[in-house]
N, C-alpha and C positions, 0 to 999 in steps of 0.2 A: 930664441931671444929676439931675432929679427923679425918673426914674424909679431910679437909682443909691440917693438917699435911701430910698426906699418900698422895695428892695429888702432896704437892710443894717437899714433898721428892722424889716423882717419878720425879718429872719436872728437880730438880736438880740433879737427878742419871743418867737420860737420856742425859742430857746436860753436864756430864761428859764424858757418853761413846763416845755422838758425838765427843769434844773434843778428847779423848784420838786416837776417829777412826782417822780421820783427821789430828793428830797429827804421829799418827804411819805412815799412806798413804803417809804424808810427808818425812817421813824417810825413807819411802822402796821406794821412786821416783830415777830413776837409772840417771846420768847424764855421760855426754858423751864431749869429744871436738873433735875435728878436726882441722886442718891448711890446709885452700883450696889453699893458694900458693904453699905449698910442694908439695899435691896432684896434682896439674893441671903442675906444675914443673915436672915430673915424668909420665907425659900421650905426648907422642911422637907428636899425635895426633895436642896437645892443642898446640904444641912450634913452629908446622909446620902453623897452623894457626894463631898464632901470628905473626910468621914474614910474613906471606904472606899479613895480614894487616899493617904491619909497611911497608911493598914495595911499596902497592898501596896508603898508606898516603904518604910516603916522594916524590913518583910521584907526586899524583896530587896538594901537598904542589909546589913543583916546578914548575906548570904550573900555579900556581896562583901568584906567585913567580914573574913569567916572564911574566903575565900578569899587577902586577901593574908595574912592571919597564916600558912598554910599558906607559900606564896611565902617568907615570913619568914625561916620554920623550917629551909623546903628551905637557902634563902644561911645562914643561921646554921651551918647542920649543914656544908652546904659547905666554908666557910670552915675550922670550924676542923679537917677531914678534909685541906682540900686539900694542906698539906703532905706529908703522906702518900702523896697519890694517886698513880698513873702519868699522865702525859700523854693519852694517848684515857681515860681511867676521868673527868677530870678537864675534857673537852672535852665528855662525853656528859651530865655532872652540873651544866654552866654549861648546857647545850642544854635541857636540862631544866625547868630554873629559867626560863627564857628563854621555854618555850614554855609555861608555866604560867603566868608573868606576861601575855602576851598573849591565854592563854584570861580572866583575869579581865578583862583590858582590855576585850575583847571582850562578855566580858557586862554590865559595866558600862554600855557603849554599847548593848549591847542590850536594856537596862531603863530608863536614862537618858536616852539618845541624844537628838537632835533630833527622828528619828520614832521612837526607842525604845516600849516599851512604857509605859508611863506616859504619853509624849506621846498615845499612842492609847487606851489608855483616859479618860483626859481628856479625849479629843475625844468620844468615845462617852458618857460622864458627864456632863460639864457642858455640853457645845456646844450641846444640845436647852433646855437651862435656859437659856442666855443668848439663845438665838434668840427665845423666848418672850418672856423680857424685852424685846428689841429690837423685837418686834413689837407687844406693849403700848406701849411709846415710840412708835412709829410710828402706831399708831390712835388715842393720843390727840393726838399731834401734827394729824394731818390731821382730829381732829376742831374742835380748838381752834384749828386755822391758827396754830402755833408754826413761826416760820421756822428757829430753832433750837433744840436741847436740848444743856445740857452735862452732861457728867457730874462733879462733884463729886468723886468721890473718884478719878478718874484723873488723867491727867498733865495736865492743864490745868491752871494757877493761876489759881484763884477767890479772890479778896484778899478781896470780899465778897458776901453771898448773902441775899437777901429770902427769909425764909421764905414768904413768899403767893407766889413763883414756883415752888416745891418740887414739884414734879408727883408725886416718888418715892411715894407712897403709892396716888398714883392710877393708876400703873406698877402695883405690888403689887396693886390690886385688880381692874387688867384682868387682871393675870398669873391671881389666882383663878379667873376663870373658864373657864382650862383646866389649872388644877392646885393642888396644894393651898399655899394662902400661910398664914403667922399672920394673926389676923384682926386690924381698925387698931386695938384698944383694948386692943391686946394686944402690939402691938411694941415694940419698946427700940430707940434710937437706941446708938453706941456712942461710944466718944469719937473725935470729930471735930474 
């Protein structure tokens, strides 16, 4: 029976210290956040590839633009012909219409799409610039022994945020030194 006791009191001393270890590991876990809009706001870089994506969207927005106006035209003109028309004259000119509207469908998809072209030049533009950033977060994380970093201005809801946890500047300045950032006495936060 003694030895019964000495065992469940060992069981239950042990399952205190894992507690208390777990418990303490909890408390020395280092957290971190970031704001990747301010960050990529403040890389020269990231703003000169943004608008070079918004140029070749609001182009090729316009040339689809002016393709259905075309589309339009064709049913307009249609319509008010079709009275008139004979049956095959009238089957070739809806066939028409038809296959115009799916060329612009088409290109639509093919500028827009999900791997459209804008998703790929996006990828090719910014994807090198966010990598960079992520890998800044990452060296100073493992320099700092940050068990976590969040980001701020993503979809996480942060109700509230110590400024002395704000790593984002220290992101920005490892990013500097492999490409060009504004420099810290010079950036602007935006409204957040």
């Amino acid at each position: 029976m003694k030895k019964i006791k000495v065992i469940w009191a060992g069981l239950f001393l042990g399952a205190l210290m894992l507690t208390g270890i777990s418990n303490a590991s909890a408390q020395n876990q280092k957290y971190a956040y970031v704001d990747t809009e301010y960050i990529l706001s403040n890389i020269p870089e990231y703003q000169d590839a943004q608008d070079e994506l918004d140029e070749m969207s609001k182009k090729w927005q316009k040339e689809i633009e002016t393709n259905y106006s075309q589309v339009s035209e064709l049913y307009k003109k249609y319509q008010a012909e079709s009275v008139l028309l004979p049956e095959d004259v009238k089957k070739k000119r809806e066939d028409e219409i038809v296959k115009k509207e799916q060329e612009v469908k088409d290109l639509q998809r093919k500028y827009f799409g999900p791997e459209g072209d804008l998703f790929k030049k996006r990828q090719e533009l910014v994807k090198p610039i966010q990598e960079k950033v992520y890998n800044a977060i990452e060296t100073i994380s493992g320099t700092r022994n940050y068990s976590f970093v969040f980001d701020k201005a993503g979809g996480t809801t942060i109700l509230y945020t110590n400024p002395e946890y704000d790593i984002s500047d220290d992101v920005l300045d490892e990013v500097g030194t492999v490409m060009q950032t504004v420099k810290r006495d010079q950036r602007t936060r935006g409204e957040n």
